[in-house]
C-alpha positions as a LaTeX table, in Angstrom:
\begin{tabular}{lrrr}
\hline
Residue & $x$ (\AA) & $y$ (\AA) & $z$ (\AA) \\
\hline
Unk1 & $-13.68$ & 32.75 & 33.83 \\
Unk2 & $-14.55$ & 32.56 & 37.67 \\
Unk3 & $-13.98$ & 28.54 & 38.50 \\
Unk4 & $-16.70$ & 26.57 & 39.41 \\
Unk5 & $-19.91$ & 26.99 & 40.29 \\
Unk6 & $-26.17$ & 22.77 & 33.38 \\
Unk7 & $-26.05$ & 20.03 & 33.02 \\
Unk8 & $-23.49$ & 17.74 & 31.72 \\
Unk9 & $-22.46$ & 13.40 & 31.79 \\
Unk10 & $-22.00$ & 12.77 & 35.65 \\
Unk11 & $-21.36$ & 10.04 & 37.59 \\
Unk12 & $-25.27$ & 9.54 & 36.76 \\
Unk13 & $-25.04$ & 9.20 & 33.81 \\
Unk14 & $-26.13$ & 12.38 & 30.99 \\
Unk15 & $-27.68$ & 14.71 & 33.10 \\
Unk16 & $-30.64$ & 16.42 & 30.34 \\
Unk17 & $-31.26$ & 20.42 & 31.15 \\
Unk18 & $-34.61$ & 20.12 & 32.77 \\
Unk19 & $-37.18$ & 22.39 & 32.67 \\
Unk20 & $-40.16$ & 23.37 & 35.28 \\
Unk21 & $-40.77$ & 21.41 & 38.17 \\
Unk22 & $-37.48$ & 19.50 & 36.86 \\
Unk23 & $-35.38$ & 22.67 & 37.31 \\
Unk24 & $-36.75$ & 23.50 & 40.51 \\
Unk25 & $-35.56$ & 20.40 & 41.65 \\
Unk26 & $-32.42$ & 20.11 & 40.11 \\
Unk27 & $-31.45$ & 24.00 & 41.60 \\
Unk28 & $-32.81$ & 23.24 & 44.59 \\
Unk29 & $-30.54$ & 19.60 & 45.57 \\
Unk30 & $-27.27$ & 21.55 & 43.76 \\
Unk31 & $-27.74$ & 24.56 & 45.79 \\
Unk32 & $-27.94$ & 22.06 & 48.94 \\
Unk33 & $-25.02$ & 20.42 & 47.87 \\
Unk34 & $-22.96$ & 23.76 & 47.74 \\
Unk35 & $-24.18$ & 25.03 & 51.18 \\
Unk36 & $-24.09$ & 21.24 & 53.06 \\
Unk37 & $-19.98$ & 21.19 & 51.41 \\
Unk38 & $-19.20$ & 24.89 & 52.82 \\
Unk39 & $-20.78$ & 24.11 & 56.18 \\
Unk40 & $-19.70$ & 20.72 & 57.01 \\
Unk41 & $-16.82$ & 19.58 & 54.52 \\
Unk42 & $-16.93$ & 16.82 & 52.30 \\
Unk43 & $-16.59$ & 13.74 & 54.42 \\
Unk44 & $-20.39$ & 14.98 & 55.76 \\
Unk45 & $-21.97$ & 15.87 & 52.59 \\
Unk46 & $-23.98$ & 12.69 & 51.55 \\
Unk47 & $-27.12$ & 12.09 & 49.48 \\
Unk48 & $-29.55$ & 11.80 & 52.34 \\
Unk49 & $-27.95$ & 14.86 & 54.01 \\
Unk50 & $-28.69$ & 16.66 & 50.38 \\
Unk51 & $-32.16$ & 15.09 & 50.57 \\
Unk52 & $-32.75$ & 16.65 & 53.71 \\
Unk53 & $-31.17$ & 19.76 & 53.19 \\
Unk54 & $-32.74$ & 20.71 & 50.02 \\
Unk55 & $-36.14$ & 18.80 & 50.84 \\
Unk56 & $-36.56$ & 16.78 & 47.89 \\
Unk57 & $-37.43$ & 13.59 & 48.48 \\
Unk58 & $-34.79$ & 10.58 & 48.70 \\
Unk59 & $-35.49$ & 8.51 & 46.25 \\
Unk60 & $-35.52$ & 11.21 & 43.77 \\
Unk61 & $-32.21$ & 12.20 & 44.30 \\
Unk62 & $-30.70$ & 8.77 & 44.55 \\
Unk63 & $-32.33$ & 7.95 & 40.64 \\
Unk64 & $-31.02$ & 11.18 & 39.59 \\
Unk65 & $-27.41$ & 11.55 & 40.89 \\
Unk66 & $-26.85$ & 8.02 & 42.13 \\
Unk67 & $-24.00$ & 9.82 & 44.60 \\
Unk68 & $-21.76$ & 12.05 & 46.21 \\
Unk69 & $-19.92$ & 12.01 & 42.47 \\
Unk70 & $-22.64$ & 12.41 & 40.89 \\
Unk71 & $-23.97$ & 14.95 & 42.89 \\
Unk72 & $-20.46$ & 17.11 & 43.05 \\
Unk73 & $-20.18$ & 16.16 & 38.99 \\
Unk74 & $-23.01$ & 18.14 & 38.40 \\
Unk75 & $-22.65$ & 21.70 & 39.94 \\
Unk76 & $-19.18$ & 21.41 & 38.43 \\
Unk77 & $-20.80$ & 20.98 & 35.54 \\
Unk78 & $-22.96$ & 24.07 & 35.29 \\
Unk79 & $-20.56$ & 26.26 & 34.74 \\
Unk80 & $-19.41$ & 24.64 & 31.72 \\
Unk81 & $-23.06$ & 25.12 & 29.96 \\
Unk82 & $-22.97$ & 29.10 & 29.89 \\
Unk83 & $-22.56$ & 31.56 & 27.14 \\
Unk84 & $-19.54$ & 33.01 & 29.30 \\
Unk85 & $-16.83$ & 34.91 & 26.81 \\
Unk86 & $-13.19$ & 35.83 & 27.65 \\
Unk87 & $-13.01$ & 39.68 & 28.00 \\
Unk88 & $-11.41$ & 41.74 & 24.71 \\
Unk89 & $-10.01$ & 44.92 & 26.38 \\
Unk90 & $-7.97$ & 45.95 & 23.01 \\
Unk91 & $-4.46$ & 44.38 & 24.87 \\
Unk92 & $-3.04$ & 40.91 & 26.00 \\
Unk93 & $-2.57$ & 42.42 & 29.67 \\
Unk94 & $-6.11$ & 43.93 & 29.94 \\
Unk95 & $-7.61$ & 40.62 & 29.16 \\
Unk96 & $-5.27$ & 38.76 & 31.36 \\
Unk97 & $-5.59$ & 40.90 & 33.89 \\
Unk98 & $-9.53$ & 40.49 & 33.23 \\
Unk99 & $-9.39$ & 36.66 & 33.41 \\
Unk100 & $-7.62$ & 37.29 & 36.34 \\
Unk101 & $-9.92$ & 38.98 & 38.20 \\
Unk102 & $-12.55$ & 36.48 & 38.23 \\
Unk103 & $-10.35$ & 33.83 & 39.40 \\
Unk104 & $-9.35$ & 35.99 & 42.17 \\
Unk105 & $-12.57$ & 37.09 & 42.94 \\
Unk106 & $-14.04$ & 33.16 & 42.98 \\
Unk107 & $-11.17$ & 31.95 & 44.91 \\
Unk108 & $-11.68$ & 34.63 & 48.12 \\
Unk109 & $-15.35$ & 34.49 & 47.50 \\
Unk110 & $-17.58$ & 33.89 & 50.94 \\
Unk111 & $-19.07$ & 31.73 & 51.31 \\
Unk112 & $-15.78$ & 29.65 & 49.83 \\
Unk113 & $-17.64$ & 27.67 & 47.59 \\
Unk114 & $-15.11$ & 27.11 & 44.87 \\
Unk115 & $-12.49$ & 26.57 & 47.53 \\
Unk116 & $-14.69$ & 23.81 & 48.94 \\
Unk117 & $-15.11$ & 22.17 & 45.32 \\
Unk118 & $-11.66$ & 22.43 & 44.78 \\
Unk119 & $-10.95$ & 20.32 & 48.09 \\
Unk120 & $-13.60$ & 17.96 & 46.71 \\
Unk121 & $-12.26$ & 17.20 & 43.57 \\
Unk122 & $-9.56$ & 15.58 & 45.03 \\
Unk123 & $-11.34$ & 13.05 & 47.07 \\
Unk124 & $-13.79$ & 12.33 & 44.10 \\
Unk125 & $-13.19$ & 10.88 & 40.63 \\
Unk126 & $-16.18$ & 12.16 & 39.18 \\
Unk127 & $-15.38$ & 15.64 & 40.55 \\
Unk128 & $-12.33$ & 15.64 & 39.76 \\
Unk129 & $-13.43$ & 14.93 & 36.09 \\
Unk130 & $-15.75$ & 17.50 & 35.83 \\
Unk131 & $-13.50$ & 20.31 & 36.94 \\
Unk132 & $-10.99$ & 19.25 & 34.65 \\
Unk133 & $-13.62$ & 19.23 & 31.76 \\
Unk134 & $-14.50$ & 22.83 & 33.31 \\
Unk135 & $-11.01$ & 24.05 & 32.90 \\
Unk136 & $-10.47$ & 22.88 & 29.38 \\
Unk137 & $-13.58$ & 24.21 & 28.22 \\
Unk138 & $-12.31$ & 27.80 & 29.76 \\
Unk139 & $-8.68$ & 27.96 & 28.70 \\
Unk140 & $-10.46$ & 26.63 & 24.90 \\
Unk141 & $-12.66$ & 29.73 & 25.13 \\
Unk142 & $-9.76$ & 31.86 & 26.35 \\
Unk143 & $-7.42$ & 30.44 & 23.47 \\
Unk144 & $-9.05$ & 33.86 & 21.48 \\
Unk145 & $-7.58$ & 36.20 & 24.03 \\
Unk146 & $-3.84$ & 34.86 & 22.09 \\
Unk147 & $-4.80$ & 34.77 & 18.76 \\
Unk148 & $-5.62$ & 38.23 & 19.06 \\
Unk149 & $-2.20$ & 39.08 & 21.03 \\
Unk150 & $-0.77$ & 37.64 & 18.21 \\
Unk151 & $-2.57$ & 39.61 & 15.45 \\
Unk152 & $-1.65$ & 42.93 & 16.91 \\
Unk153 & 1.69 & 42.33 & 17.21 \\
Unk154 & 1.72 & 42.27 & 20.92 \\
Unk155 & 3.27 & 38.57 & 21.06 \\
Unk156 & 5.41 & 36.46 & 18.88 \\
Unk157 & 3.65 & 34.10 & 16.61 \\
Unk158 & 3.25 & 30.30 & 17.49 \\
Unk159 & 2.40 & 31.32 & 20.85 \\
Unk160 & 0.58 & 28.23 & 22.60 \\
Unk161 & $-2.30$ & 29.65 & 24.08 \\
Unk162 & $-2.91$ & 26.71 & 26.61 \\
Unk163 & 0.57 & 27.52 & 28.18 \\
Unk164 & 0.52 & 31.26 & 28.38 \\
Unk165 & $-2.99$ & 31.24 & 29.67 \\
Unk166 & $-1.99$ & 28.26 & 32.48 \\
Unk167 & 0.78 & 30.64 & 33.23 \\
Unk168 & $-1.26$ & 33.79 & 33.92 \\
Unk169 & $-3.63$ & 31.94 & 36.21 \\
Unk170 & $-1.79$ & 29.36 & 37.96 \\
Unk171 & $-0.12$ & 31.86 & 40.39 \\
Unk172 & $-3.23$ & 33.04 & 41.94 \\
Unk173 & $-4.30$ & 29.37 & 42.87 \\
Unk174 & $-0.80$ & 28.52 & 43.73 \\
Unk175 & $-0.77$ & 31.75 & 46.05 \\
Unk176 & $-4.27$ & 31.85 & 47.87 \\
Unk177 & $-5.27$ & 27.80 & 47.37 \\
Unk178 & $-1.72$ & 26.01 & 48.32 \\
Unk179 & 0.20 & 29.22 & 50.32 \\
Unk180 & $-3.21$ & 30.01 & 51.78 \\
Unk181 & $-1.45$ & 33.59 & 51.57 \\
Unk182 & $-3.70$ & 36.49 & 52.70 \\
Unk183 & $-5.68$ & 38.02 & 49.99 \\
Unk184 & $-4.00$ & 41.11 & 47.60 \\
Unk185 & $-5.90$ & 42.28 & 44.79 \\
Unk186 & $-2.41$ & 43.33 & 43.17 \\
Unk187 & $-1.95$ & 39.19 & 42.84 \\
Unk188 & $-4.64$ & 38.96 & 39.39 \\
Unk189 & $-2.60$ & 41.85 & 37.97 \\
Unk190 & 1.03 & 40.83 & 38.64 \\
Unk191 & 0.42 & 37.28 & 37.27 \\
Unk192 & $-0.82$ & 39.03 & 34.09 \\
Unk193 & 2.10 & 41.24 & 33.83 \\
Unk194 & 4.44 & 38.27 & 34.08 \\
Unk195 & 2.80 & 36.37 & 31.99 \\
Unk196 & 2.77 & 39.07 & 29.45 \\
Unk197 & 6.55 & 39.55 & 29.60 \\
Unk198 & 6.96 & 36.18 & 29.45 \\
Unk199 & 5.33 & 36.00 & 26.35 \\
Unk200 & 6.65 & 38.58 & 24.46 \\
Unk201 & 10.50 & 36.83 & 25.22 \\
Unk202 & 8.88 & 33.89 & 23.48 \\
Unk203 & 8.63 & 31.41 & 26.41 \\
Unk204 & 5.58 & 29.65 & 25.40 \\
Unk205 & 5.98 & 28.35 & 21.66 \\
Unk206 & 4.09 & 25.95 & 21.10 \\
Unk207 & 4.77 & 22.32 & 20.75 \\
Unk208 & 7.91 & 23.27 & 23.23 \\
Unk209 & 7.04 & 20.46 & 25.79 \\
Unk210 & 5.69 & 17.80 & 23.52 \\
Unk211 & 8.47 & 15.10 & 23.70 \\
Unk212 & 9.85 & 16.46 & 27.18 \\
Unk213 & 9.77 & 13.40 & 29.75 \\
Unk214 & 10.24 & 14.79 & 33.67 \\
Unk215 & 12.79 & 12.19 & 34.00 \\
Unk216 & 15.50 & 14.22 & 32.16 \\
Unk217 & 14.81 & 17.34 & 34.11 \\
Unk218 & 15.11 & 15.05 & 37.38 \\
Unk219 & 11.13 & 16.02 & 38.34 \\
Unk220 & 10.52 & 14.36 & 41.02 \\
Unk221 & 7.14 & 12.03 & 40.93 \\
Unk222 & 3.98 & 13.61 & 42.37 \\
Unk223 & 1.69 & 11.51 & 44.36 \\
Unk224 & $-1.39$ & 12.69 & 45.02 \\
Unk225 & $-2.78$ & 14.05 & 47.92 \\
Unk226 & $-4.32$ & 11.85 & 50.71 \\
Unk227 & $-7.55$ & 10.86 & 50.21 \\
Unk228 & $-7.36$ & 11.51 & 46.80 \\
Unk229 & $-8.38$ & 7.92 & 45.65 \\
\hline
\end{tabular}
């Protein structure tokens, strides 16, 4: 479940999977576009820079990917169009704890690739669009890791898997992506454990926050970051 790193609808428009010289040129701009967003950041990753970088001409990369969106939409987007599986380790902590380990593993990763997309997605739409479409198409894949929970009796029934998943993962972005907190390989398996507990006391039923508005828990309003528009 390691977040991103083919082809799906970009900025460009419905990207097709290509084949020969196609696919070599398609790996060779998105592999540019990776290395020129680790080096330099996003406010220098451009298409000409790509262009250069990758040595594809120009004009083919401006009819393929249009942009910067377009060009970010897309490696997003491969990871969406594998045959990845969540892991069945015969318990609800084992496969949490396997899920887990990829995310950790992605997230302290060098060169920091999916840290860089990350900090991309929230300076463009089309990014940002494609990692969300990444992350629903995980946690929808993941959704079996639950039902099976359920089945052996692990986990209450009505469990929402979306919730209990989100909760397993979201402490190891919180921890190393917003904290910045020094790596600890005990993170992927604590989250799990929590989440498990969690769980089993029946804190993620599903349905639970369907009519909840943040104004009656006084949540405050959350503005995104700069440069996020």
């Amino acid at each position: 479940m390691s977040p991103p790193r083919p082809p799906t609808d970009s900025a460009a428009g419905p990207v097709r999977r290509p084949g020969g010289r196609s696919a070599e040129i398609r790996r060779r701009v998105l592999d540019a576009v990776r290395a020129h967003l680790v080096e330099y950041g996003y406010d220098a990753l451009g298409v000409d820079a790509v262009a250069d970088r990758s040595g594809v001409h120009r004009t083919t990369v401006y009819r393929r990917w249009r942009d910067v969106g377009g060009l970010l939409a897309d490696v997003l987007a491969e990871a969406a169009d594998d045959d990845w599986r969540a892991p069945d380790t015969g318990s609800l902590e084992g496969d949490l704890c396997a899920v887990n380990s990829e995310v950790y593993a992605a997230l302290t990763a060098e060169p920091p690739v999916t840290m860089a997309l990350i900090a991309a997605s929230f300076r463009s739409a089309p990014a940002a669009d494609a990692l969300r479409s990444f992350w629903v198409d995980r946690y929808d894949r993941c959704a079996v890791i639950v039902h099976r929970a359920v089945r052996r009796g692990e986990i209450p029934p009505g469990c929402d898997p979306r919730r209990l998943l989100v909760a397993a993962t979201a402490p190891l972005y919180h921890e190393l992506v917003l904290l910045r907190t020094s790596p600890d390989r005990e993170f992927p398996v604590q989250a799990a454990r929590a989440a498990v507990a969690a769980a089993r006391a029946g804190a993620f039923p599903a349905g639970a926050l369907t009519d909840c508005d943040p104004a009656d828990v006084g949540a405050p309003a959350v503005r995104p970051p700069a440069g996020a528009r």
